[in-house]
C-alpha positions as CSV (number, residue, x, y, z in Angstrom):
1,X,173.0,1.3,93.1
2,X,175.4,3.7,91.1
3,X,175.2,1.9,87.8
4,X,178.5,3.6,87.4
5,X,179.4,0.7,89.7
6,X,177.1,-1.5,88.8
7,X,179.0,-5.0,87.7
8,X,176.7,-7.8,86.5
9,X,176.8,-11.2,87.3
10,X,178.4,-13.8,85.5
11,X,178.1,-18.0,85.2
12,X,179.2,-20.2,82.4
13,X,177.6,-23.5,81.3
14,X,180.6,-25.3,79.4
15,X,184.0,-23.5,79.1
16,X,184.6,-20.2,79.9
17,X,186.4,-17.8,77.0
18,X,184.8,-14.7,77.2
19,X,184.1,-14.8,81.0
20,X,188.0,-16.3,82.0
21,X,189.1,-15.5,85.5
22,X,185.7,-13.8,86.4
23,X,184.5,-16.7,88.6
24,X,187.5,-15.4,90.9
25,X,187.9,-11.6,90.1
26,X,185.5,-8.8,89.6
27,X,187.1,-6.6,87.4
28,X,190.4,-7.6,85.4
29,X,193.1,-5.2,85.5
30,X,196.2,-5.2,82.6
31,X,198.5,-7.9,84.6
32,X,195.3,-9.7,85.4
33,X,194.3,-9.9,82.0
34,X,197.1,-10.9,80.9
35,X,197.7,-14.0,83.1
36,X,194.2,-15.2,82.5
37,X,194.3,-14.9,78.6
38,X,197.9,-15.0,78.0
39,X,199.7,-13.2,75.1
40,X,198.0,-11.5,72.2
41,X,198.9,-13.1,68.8
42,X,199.8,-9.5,66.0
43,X,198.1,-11.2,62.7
44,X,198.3,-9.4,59.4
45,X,196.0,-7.6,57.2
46,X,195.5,-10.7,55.3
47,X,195.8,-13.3,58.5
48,X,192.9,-11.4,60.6
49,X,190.9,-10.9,57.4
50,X,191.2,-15.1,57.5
51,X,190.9,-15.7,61.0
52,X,187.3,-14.3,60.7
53,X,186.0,-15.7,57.7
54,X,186.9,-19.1,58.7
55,X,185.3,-19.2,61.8
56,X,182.6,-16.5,60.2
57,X,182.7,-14.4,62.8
58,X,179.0,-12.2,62.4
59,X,178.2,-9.0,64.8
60,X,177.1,-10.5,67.9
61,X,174.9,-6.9,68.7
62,X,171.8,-8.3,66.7
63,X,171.9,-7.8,62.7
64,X,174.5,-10.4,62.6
65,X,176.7,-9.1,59.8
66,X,179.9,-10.8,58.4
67,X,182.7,-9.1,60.3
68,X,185.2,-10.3,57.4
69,X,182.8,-8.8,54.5
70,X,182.5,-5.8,56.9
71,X,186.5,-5.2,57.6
72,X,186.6,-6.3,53.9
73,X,184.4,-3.3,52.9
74,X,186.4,-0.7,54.9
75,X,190.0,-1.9,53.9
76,X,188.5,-1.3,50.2
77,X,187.4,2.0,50.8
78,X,190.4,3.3,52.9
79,X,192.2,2.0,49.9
80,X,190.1,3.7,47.3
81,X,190.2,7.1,48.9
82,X,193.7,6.8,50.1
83,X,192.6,7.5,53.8
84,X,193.2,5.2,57.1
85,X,190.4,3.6,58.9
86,X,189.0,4.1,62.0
87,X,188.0,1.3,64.6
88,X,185.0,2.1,66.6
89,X,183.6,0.0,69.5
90,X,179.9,-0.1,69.8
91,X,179.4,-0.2,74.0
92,X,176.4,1.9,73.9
93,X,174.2,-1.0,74.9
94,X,170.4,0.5,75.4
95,X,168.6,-2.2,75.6
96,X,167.0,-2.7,79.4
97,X,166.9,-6.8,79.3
98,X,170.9,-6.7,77.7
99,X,173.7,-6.6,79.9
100,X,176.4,-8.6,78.0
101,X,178.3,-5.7,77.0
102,X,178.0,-4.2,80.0
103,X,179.9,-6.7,81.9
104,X,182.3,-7.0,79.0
105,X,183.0,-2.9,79.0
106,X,182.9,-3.3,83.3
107,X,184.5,-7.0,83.9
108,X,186.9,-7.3,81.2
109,X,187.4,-4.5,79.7
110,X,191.3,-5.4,77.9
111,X,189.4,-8.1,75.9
112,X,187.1,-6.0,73.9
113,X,190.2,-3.2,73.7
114,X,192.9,-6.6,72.5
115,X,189.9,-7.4,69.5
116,X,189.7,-3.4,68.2
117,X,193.6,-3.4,68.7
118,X,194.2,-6.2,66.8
119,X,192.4,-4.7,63.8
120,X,193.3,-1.3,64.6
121,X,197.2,-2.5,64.3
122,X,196.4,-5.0,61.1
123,X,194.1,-2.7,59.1
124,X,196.4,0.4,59.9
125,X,193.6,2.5,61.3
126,X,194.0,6.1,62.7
127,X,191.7,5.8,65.6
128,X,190.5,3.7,67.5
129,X,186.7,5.2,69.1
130,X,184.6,3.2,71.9
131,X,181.5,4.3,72.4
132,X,179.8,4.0,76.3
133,X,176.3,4.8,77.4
134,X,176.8,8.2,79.8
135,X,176.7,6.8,83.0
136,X,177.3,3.0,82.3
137,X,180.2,1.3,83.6
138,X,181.9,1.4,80.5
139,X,182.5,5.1,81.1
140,X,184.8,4.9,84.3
141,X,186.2,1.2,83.2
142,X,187.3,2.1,79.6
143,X,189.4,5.7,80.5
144,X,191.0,3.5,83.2
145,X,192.0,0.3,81.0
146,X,193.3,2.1,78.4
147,X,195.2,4.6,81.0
148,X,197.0,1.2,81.7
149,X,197.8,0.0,78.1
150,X,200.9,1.9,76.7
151,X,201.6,0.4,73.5
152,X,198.1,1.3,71.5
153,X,198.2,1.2,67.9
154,X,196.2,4.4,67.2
155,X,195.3,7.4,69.4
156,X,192.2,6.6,71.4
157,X,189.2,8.1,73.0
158,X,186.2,6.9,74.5
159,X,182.4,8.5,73.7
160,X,179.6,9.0,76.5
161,X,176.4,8.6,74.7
162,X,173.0,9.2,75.6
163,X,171.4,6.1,77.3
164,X,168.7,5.6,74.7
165,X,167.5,2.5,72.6
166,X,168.6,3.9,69.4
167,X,171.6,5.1,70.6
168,X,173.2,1.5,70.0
169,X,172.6,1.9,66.2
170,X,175.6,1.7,64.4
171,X,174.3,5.1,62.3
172,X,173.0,7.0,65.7
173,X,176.9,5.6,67.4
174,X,178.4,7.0,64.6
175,X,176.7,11.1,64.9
176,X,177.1,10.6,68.3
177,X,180.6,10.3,67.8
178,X,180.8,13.5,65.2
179,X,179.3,15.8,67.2
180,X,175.4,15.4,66.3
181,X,172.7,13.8,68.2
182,X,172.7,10.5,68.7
183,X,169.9,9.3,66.4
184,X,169.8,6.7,63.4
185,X,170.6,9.2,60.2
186,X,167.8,9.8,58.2
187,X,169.4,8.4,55.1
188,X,170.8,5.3,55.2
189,X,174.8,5.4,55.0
190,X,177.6,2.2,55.3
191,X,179.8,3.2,57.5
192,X,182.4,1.2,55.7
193,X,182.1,3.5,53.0
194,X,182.9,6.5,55.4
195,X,181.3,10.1,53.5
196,X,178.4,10.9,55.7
197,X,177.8,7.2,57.2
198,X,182.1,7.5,58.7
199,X,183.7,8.9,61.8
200,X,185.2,12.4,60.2
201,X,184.2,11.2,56.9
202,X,186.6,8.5,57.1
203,X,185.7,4.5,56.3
204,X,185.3,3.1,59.6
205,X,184.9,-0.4,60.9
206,X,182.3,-0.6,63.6
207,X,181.5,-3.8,65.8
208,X,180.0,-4.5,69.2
209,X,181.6,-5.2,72.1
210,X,181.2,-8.9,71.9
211,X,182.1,-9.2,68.8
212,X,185.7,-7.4,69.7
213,X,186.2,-9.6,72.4
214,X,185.4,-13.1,70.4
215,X,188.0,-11.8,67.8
216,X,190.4,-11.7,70.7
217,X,189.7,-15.2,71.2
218,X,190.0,-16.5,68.2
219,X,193.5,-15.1,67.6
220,X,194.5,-16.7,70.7
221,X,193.0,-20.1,70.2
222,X,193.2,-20.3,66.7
223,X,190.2,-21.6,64.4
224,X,190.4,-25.0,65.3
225,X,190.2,-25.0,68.6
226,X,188.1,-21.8,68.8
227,X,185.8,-24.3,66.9
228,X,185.7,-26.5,69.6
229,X,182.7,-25.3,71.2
230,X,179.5,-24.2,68.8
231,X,178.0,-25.9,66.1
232,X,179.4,-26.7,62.5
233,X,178.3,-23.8,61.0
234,X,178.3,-21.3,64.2
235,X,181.4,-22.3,66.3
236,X,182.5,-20.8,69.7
237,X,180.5,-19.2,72.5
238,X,177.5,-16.5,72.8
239,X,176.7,-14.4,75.7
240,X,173.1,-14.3,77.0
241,X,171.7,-12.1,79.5
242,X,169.0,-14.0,81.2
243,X,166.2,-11.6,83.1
244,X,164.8,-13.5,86.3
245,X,161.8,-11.9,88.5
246,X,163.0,-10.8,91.1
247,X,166.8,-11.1,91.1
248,X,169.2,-9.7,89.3
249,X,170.2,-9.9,85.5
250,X,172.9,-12.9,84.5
251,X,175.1,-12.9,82.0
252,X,176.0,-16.3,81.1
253,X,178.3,-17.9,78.2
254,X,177.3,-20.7,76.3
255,X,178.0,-22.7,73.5
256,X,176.3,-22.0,70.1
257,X,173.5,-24.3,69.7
258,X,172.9,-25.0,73.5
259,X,169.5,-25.8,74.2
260,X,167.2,-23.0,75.9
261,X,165.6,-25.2,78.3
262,X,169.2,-26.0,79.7
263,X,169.9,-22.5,80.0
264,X,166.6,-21.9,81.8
265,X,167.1,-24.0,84.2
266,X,170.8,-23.6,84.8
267,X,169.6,-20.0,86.1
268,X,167.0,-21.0,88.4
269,X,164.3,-20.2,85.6
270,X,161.4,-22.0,83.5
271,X,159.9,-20.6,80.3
272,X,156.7,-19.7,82.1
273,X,154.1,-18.4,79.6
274,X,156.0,-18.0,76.9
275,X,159.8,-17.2,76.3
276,X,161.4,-13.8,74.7
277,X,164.6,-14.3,72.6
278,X,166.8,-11.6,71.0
279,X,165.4,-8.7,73.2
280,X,162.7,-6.2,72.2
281,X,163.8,-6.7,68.9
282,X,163.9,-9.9,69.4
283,X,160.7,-12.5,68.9
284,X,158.4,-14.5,71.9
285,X,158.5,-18.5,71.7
286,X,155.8,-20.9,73.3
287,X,157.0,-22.5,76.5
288,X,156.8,-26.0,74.4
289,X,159.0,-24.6,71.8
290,X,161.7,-22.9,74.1
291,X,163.0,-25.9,75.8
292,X,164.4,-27.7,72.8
293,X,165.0,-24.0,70.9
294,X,168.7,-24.1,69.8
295,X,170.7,-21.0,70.8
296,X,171.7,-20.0,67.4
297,X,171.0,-17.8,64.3
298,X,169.9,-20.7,62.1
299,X,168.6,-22.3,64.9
300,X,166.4,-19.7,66.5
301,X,165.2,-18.7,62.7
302,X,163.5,-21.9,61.5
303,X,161.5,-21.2,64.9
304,X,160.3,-17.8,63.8
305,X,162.9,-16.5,66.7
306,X,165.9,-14.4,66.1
307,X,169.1,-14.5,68.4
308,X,169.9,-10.7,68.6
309,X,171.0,-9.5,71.2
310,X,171.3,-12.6,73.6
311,X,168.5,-11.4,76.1
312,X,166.1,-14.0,77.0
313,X,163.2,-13.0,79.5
314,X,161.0,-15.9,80.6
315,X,157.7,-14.7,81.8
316,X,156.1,-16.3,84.8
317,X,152.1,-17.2,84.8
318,X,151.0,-14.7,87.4
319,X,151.8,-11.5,84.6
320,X,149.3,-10.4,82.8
321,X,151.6,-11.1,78.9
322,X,149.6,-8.4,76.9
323,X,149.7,-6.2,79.4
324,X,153.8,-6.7,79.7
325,X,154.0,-6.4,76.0
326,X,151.9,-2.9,76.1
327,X,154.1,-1.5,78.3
328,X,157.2,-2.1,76.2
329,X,155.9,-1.1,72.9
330,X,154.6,2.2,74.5
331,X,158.4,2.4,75.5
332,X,159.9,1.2,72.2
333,X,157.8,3.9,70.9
334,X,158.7,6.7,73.0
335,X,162.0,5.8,72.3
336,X,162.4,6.1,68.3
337,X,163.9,8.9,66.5
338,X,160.4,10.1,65.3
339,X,162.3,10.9,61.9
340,X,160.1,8.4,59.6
341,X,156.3,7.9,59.0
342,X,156.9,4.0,60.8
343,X,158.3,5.9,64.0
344,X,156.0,9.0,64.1
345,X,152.8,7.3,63.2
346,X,152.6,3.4,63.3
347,X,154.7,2.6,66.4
348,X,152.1,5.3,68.9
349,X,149.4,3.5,66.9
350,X,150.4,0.4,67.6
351,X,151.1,1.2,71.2
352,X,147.4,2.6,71.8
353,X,145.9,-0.4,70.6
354,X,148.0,-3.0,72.7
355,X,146.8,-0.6,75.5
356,X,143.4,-0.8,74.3
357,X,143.9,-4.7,74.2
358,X,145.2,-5.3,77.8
359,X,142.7,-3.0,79.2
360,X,140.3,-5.5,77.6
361,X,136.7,-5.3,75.4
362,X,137.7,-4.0,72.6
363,X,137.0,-7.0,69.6
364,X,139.4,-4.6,66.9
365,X,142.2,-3.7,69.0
366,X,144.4,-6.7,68.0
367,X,143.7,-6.3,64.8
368,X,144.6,-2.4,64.4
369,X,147.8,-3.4,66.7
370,X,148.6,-5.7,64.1
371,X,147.9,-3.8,60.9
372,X,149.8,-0.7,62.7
373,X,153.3,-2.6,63.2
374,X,153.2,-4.8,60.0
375,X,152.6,-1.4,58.1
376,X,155.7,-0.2,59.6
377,X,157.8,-3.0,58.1
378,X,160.5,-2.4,55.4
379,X,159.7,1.0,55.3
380,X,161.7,2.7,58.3
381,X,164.8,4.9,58.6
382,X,166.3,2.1,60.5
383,X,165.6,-1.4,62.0
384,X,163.4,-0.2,64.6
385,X,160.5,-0.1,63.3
386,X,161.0,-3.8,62.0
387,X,162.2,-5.1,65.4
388,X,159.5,-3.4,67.0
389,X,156.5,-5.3,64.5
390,X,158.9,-9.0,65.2
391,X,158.4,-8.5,69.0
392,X,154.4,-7.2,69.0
393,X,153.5,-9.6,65.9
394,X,155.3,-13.0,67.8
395,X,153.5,-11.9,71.3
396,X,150.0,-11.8,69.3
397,X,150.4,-15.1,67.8
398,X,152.0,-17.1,70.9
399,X,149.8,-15.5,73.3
400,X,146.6,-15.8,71.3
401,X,144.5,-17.0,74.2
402,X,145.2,-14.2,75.9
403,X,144.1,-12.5,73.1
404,X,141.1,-14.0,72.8
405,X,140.3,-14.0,76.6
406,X,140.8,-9.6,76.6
407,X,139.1,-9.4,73.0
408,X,135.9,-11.1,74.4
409,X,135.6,-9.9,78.1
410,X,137.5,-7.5,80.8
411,X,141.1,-9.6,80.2
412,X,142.5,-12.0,81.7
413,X,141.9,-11.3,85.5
414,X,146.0,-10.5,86.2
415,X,148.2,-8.0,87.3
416,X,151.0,-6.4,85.4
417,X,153.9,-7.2,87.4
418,X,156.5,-5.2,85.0
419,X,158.5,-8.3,84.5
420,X,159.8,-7.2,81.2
421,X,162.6,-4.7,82.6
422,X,162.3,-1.0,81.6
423,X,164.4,1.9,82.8
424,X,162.8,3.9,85.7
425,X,161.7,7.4,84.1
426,X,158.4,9.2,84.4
427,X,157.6,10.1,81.3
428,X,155.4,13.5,80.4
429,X,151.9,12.8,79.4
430,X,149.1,15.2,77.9
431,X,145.9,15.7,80.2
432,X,142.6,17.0,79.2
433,X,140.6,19.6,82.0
434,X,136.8,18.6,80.5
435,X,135.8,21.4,82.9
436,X,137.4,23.6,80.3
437,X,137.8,21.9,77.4
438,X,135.1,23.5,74.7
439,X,136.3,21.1,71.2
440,X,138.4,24.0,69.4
441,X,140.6,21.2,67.7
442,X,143.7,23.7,67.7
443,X,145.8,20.9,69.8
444,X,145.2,18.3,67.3
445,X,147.1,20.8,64.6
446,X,149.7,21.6,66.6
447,X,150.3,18.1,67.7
448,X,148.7,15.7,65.6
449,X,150.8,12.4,66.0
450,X,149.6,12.8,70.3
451,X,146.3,14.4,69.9
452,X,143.2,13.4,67.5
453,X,139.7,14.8,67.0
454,X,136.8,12.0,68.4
455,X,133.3,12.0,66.5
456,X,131.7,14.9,68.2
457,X,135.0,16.7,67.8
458,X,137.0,16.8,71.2
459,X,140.3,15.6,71.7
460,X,141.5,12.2,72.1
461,X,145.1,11.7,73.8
462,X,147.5,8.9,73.2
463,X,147.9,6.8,75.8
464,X,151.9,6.5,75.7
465,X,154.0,9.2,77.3
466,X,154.9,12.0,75.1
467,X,158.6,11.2,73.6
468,X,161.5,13.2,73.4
469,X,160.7,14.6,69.5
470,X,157.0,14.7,70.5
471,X,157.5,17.7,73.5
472,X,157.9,20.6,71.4
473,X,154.5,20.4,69.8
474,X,152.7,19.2,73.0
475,X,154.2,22.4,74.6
476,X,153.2,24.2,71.8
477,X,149.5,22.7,72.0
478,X,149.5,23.7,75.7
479,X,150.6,27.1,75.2
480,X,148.1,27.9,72.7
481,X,145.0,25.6,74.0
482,X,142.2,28.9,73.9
483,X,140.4,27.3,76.8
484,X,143.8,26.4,79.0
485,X,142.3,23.2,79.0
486,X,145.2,21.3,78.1
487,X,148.4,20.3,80.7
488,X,151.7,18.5,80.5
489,X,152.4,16.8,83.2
């Protein structure tokens, strides 16, 4: 299917905010929008600034950040420098087992444009940016619904990005929006503070597309009764995208601090071997902790877990779980910047071992996967390398029998199945011709973090496809390989 046209699914378990009116309609237009939600509320600096505090509104795209310290931050800054804001929507959703966003940008798009035009018209902002994965839905449903709004606070554009992982960071949104390539910065900048982490230089106030539409909700229902649903300390609703072998993605709505279990099997699912929550940034949970697992920040932390992104991927018995988790990590790798010493070196590392682990007999592969990812931690450009070590780390410990069982012998006797979803891409990879390979080492110079010297001095490939920073230099090592031993294919 055209995932131009693509438009996920949708249920609800409890009352539908977020997902109004899409039980009946697949798309909602301006009128259609309006009779479902009714009119927009036009709060003040200081009233929206409230409105979010009090019901402590947090980014619902996986760090979870305060949105009223955020807007806070930016309002300070415009003030400071005596320039307006800008409003950017994050829609660049690259996460294969996330679709929330998707069917927000796709399904109701005027919700997540009422949020950023609420602060857009509160905070006086300039511009108002929403960035769209190049190709998504987002980029033929977001033209269109603004086409239909004519009363905008601020001029408005919408931004096709690459659809990569990283493309979703808030810095790598943010270059892709000046102009640059859409990769975290190698510095760290707060975008609130505009300079080099800002649209133009400008402070700028950045949420997801979630979190744009919740704010819509909670100036039309108020605190109170947005508080209706959710827990004490995390009221309202999240969206979850729950992954199901062999049928298609759902995106359902919830309240806060619903029970996993009844989520599973309100889609038809059951945890299976073990449960993944929050994504590939996310963490793995034992079937006997899932049921019961509260679907919330505090909630999902005290069990090691971490709510993220909302995708939850049960994984049935007849998968091979290492095996799954090899395949993503080699994916997760291939997928980073490559601009830190975590990316370029301990994420590949990490990735050959778990392959060295699912292919089975090897007694210090789990161990080197382990010590390769917690190396990484703390010490990256961005979160990636971090989310990367919480996903390999939590599938170690709750599939340690498993572990055990491909440590000790040939594995654990299953398939792969690819349950955990991935884009569909061929990725390069290096080959070796031993026919013609004589051990001059010149490849691992010219590309050391895909190519290493064994003992007797001939090359050892990676065994994840070469990623996008990795080409030039394994082009380079096949251009120059003395024996033309070497090929990309």
């Amino acid at each position: 299917m055209n995932p131009v046209l693509e438009i996920p699914a949708v249920r609800q378990l409890g009352s539908a905010r977020l997902t109004a009116g899409l039980d009946r309609l697949q798309r909602l237009d301006l009128s259609a929008h309006g009779s479902v939600h009714g009119p927009l509320p036009q709060p003040t600096r200081d009233g929206l600034l409230a409105l979010a505090d009090r019901i402590d509104l947090r980014g619902r795209g996986g760090a979870g950040f305060p949105f009223a310290r955020k807007a806070s931050a930016a309002l300070a800054a415009a003030d400071r420098t005596g320039t307006p804001l800008v409003v950017v929507v994050n829609g660049a959703e690259g996460e294969p087992p996330s679709a929330k966003d998707r069917m927000l940008l796709a399904r109701a798009p005027h919700l997540v444009l009422d949020g950023a035009c609420l602060a857009a018209a509160a905070f006086g902002a300039e511009e108002l940016v929403i960035g769209v994965a190049a190709g998504g839905p987002g980029e033929v449903s977001i033209p269109a619904a603004l086409a239909e709004r004519s009363d905008l606070p601020c001029p408005a554009r919408t931004v096709c990005l690459p659809e990569r992982f990283v493309s979703g960071q808030a810095g790598a949104l943010i270059r892709g929006v000046n102009g640059l390539p859409a990769v975290p910065p190698p510095l760290k900048a707060r975008a609130a503070d505009g300079g080099t982490g800002g649209v133009r230089g400008r402070p700028t106030l950045l949420s997801n597309a979630e979190t744009w539409a919740q704010l819509a909700v909670a100036a039309r229902l108020g605190p109170d009764a947005y508080a209706a649903a959710g827990t004490a300390t995390e009221p309202g609703t999240v969206l979850l995208t729950v992954n199901r072998p062999g049928a298609e993605q759902l995106v359902v709505e919830v309240p806060a601090g619903s029970r996993l279990g009844t989520v599973l099997t309100g889609c038809g699912s059951a945890p299976g071997e073990g449960v993944l929550v929050g994504g590939y940034h996310g963490a793995w949970l034992r079937p006997e902790d899932a049921m019961d697992a509260p679907l919330s920040r505090a909630g999902l932390a005290e069990l090691g877990g971490a709510l993220g992104a909302g995708a939850i991927v049960a994984l049935p018995a007849d998968t091979c779980p290492l095996g799954e988790v090899a395949r993503v990590t080699a994916w997760l790798a291939a997928e980073s910047a490559g601009q830190c010493g975590p990316c370029r070196r301990g994420l590949p590392a990490a990735a050959d071992a778990l392959a060295v682990l699912a292919a089975g007999a090897d007694a210090a592969a789990a161990e080197t996967a382990r010590y390769a990812v917690s190396a990484t931690q703390g010490r990256g450009a961005c979160a990636h390398p971090d989310g990367t070590a919480r996903f390999v780390l939590s599938a170690l410990e709750v599939f340690e029998q498993d572990v055990a069982a491909h440590t000790a012998g040939a594995g654990c006797g299953r398939p792969v199945h690819g349950v955990l979803p991935l884009p569909h891409q061929e990725g390069l990879r290096l080959e070796v011709d031993w026919s013609r390979c004589a051990g001059h080492g010149l490849c691992a110079v010219l590309a050391p973090e895909l190519i290493r010297l064994g003992p007797h001095g001939y090359p050892e490939l990676n065994s994840t496809p070469v990623a996008g920073w990795q080409e030039h230099g394994a082009r380079r090592a096949v251009s120059q390989c003395p024996a033309l031993a070497l090929r990309l294919r």
